[in-house]
C-alpha positions, 0 to 999 in steps of 0.5 A: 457483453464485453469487458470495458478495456481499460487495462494493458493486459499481459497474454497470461491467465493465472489459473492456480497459485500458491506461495510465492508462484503462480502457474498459467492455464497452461501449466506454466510456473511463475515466480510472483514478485509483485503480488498483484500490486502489493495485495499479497502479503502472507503468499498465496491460498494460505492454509490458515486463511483458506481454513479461515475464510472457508469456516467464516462462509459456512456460518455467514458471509454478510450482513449490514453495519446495522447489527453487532458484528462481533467480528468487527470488534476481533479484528480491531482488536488483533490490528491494534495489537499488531500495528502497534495502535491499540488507542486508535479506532477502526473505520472499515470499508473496501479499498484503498480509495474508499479508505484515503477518501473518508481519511479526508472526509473525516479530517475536514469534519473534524477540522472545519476546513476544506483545504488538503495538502499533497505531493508530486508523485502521489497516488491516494485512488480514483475517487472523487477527492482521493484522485484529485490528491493524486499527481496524475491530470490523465486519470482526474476527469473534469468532475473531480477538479478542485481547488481545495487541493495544493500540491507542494514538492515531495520531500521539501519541508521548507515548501511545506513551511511556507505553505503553512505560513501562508494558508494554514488556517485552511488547511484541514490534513497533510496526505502522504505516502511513507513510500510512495509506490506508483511513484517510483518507491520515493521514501518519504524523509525521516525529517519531511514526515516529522515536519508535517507532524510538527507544523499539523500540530502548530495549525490545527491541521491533521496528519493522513498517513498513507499505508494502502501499499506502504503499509501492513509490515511491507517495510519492515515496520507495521507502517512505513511512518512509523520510522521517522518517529512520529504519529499520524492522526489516520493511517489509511491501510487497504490492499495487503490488509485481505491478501486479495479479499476486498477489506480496507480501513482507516486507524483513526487516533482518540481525539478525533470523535464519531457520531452516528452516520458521519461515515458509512458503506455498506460493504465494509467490515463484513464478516468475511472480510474481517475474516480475511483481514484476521486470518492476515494479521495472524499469520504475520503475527505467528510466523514473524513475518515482519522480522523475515521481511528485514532478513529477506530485503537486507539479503536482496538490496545487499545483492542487488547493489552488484549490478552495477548498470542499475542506476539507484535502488530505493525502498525499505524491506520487500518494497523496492525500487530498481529505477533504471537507465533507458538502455535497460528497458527490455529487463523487466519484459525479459523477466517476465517472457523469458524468465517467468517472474512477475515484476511491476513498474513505474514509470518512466523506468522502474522495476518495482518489486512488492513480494509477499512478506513471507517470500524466504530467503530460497525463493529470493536467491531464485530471483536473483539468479533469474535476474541475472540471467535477465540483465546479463541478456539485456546489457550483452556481457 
């Protein structure tokens, strides 16, 4: 049997990591800017998480949401306490897809309405209704084609506006990203997110805030959102929330009520998962990861701004954007062959970097000079 060949793959096999670096079958040392998509969010084999995870196995990896599990309950918890949404419910599952996907679900239950707004630029997964809310026709297959979904501009409130005036009574929920990622790190506007709070209000509609990679401390604050000032009705968090364990959930505000099999998986919120997930929220919390993330990103934007042929740097904390001029596109190849840095991208000519929160300020500086050594290779000066 072979593996279905769906991913561009790059001609590197991670055998070991830790930290902030990763080292190749070979031996070969990387320092990882990206964290396999945002995942990593306290470094790689944290002691305290490898210590939690491998206590958690000894007693027992799983059973069924058709028990009490107490852990459950811990992590909802420690994430009220750290998010800053103690009032909110907790819905766990598996993945960011899973959790955008009963974010919806949930918002046309409780609205009666089938009807979801989005934006260009967006990525909310690959399933059913969550890919078709995402701005990309090459990964919707004919099944997932609806009309239930209008997108409207990013960062256009006057758009939005009018969309309500028009077909608000059918709208159930307005989904967005605070910083969109695969998007090219687009910061959702102070004033944009607190429209959709106001014109949600004014409908009868509900507000998905989207945090599956924005969100988990990334930006600085627990979800990127929460900088405009204003409450979602769900927030979707998944791929920092296990620092590469499968665990994601949706935090669903109190006046939205369950009832028995309204939602439902069978993996999610096992205890080992919870386990993942609890090891995370303590070590952000012990180590004041979030406060490091403002420290270490002011130190990168701050230096990044010397390189006078990037063409913009976007983002908030350690989720920047370097959107580059075409001449520029051998830098992040360059990056990774010659200098041993994982960076991701965006199209069409985006760095993006998506660090672990607890990248220090010794470890940036390596980056920087990496960098340099890089654009200086690539601009020819």
């Amino acid at each position: 049997m072979h593996l279905f060949d769906v991913y561009p793959l790059q001609n590197i096999a991670i055998e070991r990591a830790r930290g902030a670096w990763v080292w190749d079958v070979s031996g070969k040392k990387y320092l990882d800017m990206y964290g396999g998509h945002a995942v990593i969010s306290i470094g790689h084999s944290h002691p305290h998480y490898v210590k939690r995870l491998t206590a958690q196995l000894k007693k027992i990896g799983f059973y069924s949401n058709s028990v009490h599990i107490p852990i459950q309950e811990e992590l909802a918890q420690k994430l009220g306490e750290v998010s800053g949404k103690a009032d909110y419910q907790l819905f766990l599952c598996n993945s960011g897809a899973e959790a955008n996907e009963n974010a919806l679900k949930l918002a046309s239950f409780a609205t009666g309405r089938k009807k979801v707004v989005a934006f260009s630029g967006a990525f909310h997964g690959r399933t059913s209704l969550a890919v078709a809310a995402t701005d990309n026709p090459k990964i919707v297959a004919p099944v997932n084609e609806t009309d239930h979904i209008i997108r409207l501009p990013f960062n256009d409130p006057e758009a939005l506006r009018k969309c309500f005036q028009e077909q608000g009574p059918t709208i159930a929920a307005v989904i967005t990203e605070g910083i969109q990622g695969v998007g090219g790190i687009q910061v959702a506007t102070n004033a944009f997110l607190q429209e959709i709070r106001a014109l949600c209000d004014q409908h009868g509609a509900l507000f998905i805030a989207d945090g599956v990679q924005c969100g988990y401390g990334r930006s600085g604050h627990f979800f990127s959102h929460d900088i405009s000032g204003v409450q979602a009705d769900i927030y979707s968090v998944a791929k920092g929330m296990g620092n590469g364990f499968p665990v994601a959930g949706i935090l669903i505000a109190p006046h939205l009520k369950p009832w028995h099999s309204m939602l439902g998986t069978t993996f999610g919120g096992n205890p080992l998962a919870c386990a993942a997930a609890l090891a995370v929220l303590e070590v952000i919390d012990n180590e004041n990861l979030m406060s490091n993330v403002a420290e270490v990103s002011k130190y990168l934007f701050d230096e990044l701004e010397a390189f006078s042929r990037i063409s913009e740097i976007r983002g908030k904390g350690l989720m920047i954007g370097l959107d580059l001029p075409a001449e520029l596109s051998a830098l992040r190849p360059r990056l990774l062959s010659e200098h041993g840095v994982f960076t991701g991208e965006a199209k069409p000519n985006v760095i993006r970097l998506l660090p672990s929160l607890a990248l220090t300020r010794q470890e940036a500086g390596v980056f920087l000079k990496k960098f340099a050594k890089a654009y200086k290779s690539v601009v020819g000066k």
